[in-house]
N, C-alpha and C positions, 0 to 999 in steps of 0.2 A: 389559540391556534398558532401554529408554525408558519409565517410566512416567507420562509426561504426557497428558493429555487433548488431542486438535488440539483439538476443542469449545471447547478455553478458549484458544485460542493463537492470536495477533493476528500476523503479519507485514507491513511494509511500508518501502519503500523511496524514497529519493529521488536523484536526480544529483544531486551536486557543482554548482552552479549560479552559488557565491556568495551574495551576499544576497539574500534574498526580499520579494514585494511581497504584495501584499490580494490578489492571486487566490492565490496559494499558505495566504497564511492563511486564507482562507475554503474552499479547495475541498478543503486537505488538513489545516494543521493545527490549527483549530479541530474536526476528526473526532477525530486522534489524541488530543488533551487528554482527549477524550470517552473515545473506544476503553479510555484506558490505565486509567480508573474499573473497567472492566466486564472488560475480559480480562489475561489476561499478555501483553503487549505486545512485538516486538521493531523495534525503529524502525533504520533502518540508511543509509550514508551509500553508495550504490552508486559507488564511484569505478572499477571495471574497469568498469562498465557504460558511464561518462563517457568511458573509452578506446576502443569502438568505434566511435564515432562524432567522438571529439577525439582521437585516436592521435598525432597532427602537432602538438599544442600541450599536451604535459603539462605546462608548465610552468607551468600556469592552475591545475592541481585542486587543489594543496595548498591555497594562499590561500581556496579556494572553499571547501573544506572546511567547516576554521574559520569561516568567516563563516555559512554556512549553519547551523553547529551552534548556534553564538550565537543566531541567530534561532531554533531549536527551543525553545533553552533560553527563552528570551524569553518567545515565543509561550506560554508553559507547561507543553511539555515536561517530564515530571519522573524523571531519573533513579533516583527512591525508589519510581516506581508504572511505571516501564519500561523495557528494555535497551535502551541506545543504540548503538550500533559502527559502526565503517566495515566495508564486505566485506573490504579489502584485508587487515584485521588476524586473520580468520579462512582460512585457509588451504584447508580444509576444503571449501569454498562451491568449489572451482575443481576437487579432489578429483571430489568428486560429480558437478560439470558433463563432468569428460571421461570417469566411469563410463558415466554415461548418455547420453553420446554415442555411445557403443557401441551401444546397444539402438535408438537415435532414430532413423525414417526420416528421408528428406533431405525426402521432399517434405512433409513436415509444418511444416517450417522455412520450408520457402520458399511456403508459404499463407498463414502468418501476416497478415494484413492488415496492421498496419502495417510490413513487410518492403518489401514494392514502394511505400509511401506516402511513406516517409523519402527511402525513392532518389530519389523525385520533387522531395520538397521542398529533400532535401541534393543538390542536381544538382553543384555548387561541388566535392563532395570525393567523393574516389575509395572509395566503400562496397561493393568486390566483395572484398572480405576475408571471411577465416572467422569472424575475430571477430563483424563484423555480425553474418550472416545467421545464429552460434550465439547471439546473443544472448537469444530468447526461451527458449532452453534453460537457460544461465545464469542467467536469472530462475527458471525451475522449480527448478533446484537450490538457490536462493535462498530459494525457500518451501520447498520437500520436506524441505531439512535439517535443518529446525526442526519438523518436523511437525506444519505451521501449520492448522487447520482454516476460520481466516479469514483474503482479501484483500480490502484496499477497497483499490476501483479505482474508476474512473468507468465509463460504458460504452462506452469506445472501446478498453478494456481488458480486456474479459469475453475475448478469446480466448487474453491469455496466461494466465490462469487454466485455460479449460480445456485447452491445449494441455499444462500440467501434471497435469493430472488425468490423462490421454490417460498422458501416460509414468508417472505413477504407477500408473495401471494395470497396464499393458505389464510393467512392473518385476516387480508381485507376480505376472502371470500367471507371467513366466518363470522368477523367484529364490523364489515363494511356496509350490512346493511339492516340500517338504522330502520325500525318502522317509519311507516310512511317515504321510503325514499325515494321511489317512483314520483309519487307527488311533489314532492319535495325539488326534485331534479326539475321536473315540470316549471312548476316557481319559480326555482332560478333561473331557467332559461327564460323567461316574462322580464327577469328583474335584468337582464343585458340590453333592454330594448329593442326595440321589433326587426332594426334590420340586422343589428348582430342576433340574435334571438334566430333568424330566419336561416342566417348562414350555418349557426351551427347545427342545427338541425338537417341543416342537408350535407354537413360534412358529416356528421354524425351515419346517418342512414348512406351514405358510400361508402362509410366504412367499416360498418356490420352488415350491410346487405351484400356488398360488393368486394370486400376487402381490400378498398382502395387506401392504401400507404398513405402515401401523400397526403388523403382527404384528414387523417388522421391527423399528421403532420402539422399541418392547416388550422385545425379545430383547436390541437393544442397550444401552437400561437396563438390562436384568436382569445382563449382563455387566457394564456398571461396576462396580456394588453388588457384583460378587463380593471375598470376601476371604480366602475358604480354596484359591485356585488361583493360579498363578504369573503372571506379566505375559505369558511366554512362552506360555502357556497361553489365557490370555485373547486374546492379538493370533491366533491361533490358531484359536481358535473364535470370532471377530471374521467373517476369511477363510471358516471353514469355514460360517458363518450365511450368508452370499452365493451359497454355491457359488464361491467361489473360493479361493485360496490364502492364505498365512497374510499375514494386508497390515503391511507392513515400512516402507512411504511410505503415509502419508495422501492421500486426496485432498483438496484444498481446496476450499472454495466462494470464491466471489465476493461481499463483501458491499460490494454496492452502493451507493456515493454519489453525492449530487447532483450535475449539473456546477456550475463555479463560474460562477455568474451576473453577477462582479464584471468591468464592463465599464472598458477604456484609459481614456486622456483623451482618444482618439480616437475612440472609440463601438466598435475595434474589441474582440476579445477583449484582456485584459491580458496583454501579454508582451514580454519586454527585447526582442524580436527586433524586436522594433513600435516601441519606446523611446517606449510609453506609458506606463508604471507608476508604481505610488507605493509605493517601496520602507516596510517596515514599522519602519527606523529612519529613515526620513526626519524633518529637522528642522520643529518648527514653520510657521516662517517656506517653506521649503522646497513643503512640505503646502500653504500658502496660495495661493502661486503656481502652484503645478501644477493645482489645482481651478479658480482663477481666470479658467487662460487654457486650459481644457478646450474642447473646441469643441460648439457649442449647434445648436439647428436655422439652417438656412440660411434658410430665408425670411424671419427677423427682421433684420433687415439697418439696422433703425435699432431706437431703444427703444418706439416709439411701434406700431410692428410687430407683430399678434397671432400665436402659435405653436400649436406644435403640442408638447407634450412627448412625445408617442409616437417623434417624430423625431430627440429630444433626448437624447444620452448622459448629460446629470446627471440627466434624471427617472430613466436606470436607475440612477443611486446612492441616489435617493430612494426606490427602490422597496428599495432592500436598508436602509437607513443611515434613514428618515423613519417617523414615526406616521401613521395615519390623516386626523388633523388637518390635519398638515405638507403631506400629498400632496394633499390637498384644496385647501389653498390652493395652493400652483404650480399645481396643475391650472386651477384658476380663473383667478388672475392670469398664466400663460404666454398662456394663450387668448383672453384683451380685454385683453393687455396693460396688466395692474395693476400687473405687478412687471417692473423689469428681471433682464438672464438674470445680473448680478455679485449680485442678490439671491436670486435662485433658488441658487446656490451656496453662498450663505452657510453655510446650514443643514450642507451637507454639509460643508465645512471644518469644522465645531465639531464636526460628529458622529464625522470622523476624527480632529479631534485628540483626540477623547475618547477614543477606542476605542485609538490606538495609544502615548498617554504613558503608561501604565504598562511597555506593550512596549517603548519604547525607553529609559523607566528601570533595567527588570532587565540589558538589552541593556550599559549602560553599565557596571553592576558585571560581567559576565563578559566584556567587552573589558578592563577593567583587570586579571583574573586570568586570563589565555590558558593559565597549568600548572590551575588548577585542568580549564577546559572538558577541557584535553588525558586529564587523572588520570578524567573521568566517563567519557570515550570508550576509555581503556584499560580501566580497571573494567568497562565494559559489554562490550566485545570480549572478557575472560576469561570473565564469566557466556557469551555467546553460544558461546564456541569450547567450553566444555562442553558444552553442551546438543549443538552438529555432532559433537563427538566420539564422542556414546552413537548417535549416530542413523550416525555413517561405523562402528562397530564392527558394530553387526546390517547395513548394507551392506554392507560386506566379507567379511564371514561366511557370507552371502546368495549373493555371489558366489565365494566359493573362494577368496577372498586375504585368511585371516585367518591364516596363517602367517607373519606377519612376527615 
């Protein structure tokens, strides 16, 4: 049996992308740096996922890989405070996806919101595969197998979350109840002793008689804390506090982050697809030019020109990247035209270069050792495929094929 807590278990994932730029480090991995203090973390390189929508050009994701990971590592990332892996190296993660394809309606797959939005946006390439449209299922099994109790997502994300939740459910309704588990629940409840035994039973009945939260809450604690009853026992009367079956898959929550507020050099959002960005090893010199020749409000059209910075994509870096002081003054001098717009930039060129020389310092020691990056990302894929192998054994068991 699995005795980890999901409560403490952080999962998240990225495509194979290649290298990354300031929206990626702002909107995801300056989260995970944070994440990886507070939970056990597993961080993971989704490259099947890269294949449902890149199937016609594999010959992109390895190189992507590595570069991406460099930039994790960079960024802060730290393999001593987090599991790093690719999907492809746990085996497991594909396992689970076609168990539970079994149980998954079709049309739950094909509600997903972004299911019909990619089609729109990917009109170019032919997405009526099964790959696609199982993808947000392969994500569920992505979290489920780790019996992850946290994903951060942004909020255009909150459904593959609960569309996981949805089949974790489903799962334990159908594999959660084991003959005799009434009894069985009974049992365990005996084996907590008589006065935890007495409490739960009355947080239990407040909170399927009454629908008292709290009481819930309560019962849930009082279960951790147990230490004279088995894990089996406890996931058990987990299920049985619910009124439901013994729960085998966690459901997750969604823990919610901010969208990334880091806008292009084009005012629009930042992404290669735009080929606005400023990638987070970019060079010095690189970084200068790219801020320099960012585009400013249109109505300034000579220096002598007053502005408007609400109109102007550098006051949005000012708002992320400037003090109080800083934004004061642009705000002023954009407006009566005190400053010109190559001076209004200034500040942010110095503020990026501050922010990203130590990232492309670490960046340069783990491009010159490419075995070591590969040795974090095998080491993390062994922790990971243990952890899927305890959570595919009570799966299989679950389902009748633990006779191998």
């Amino acid at each position: 049996m699995n005795t980890i807590d999901p409560q403490q278990r952080v999962l998240s994932g990225m495509r194979p992308t290649g290298r990354l730029h300031l929206g990626h480090y702002h909107g995801v991995l300056e989260n995970w740096v944070k994440l990886q203090h507070e939970y056990q973390c597993f961080f993971f390189v989704a490259d099947w996922h890269a294949l449902t929508t890149h199937y016609d050009t594999p010959e992109v994701i390895e190189a992507n890989v590595w570069e991406m990971v460099i930039d994790w590592l960079a960024a802060g990332v730290d393999p001593q405070s987090s599991t790093m892996f690719v999907q492809s190296y746990v085996p497991e993660h594909a396992e689970l996806h076609m168990l539970l394809s079994m149980i998954t309606p079709l049309g739950w797959l094909e509600r997903v919101p972004s299911y019909k939005d990619q089609q729109e946006q990917l009109k170019e390439k032919d997405l009526a595969t099964y790959g696609f449209l199982g993808y947000p299922l392969l994500q569920s099994a992505d979290i489920l197998i780790y019996k992850a109790g946290g994903v951060p997502v942004g909020a255009d994300q909150v459904s593959h979350v609960e569309i996981t939740r949805e089949v974790a459910r489903r799962f334990n309704h159908i594999y959660g109840r084991e003959p005799g588990f009434e009894e069985n629940s009974q049992a365990a409840v005996k084996k907590m002793g008589k006065k935890a035994g007495k409490l739960y039973n009355q947080l239990r009945k407040a909170y399927q008689e009454q629908g008292d939260q709290e009481a819930l809450e309560k019962a849930q604690a009082l279960l951790k804390d147990q230490q004279n009853i088995s894990v089996g026992d406890k996931e058990r009367l987990f299920g049985y506090l619910e009124g439901s079956g013994r729960i085998i898959l966690a459901e997750p929550q969604a823990l919610l982050t901010p969208a990334s507020k880091m806008p292009g050099l084009d005012g629009r959002k930042m992404s290669k697809s735009y080929s606005n960005v400023i990638d987070i090893r970019d060079k010095t010199e690189v970084i200068e030019t790219k801020v320099l020749k960012m585009q400013t409000d249109p109505s300034r059209g000579r220096r002598t020109d007053p502005g408007d910075p609400e109109k102007c994509p550098v006051w949005q870096m000012h708002e992320i990247y400037s003090d109080s002081s800083t934004q004061e003054w642009v705000q002023e001098g954009c407006r009566s035209a005190g400053i010109g717009c190559v001076d209004c930039k200034r500040p942010i060129v110095e503020a990026v270069q501050k922010e990203l020389a130590p990232i492309r310092e670490r960046a340069k020691n783990y491009e010159s050792e490419p075995d070591l990056v590969k040795n974090i990302i095998i080491e993390g894929s062994e922790v990971a495929r243990d952890a899927a192998k305890l959570t595919m054994q009570e799966v299989r068991q679950a389902m009748g094929l633990a006779y191998r």
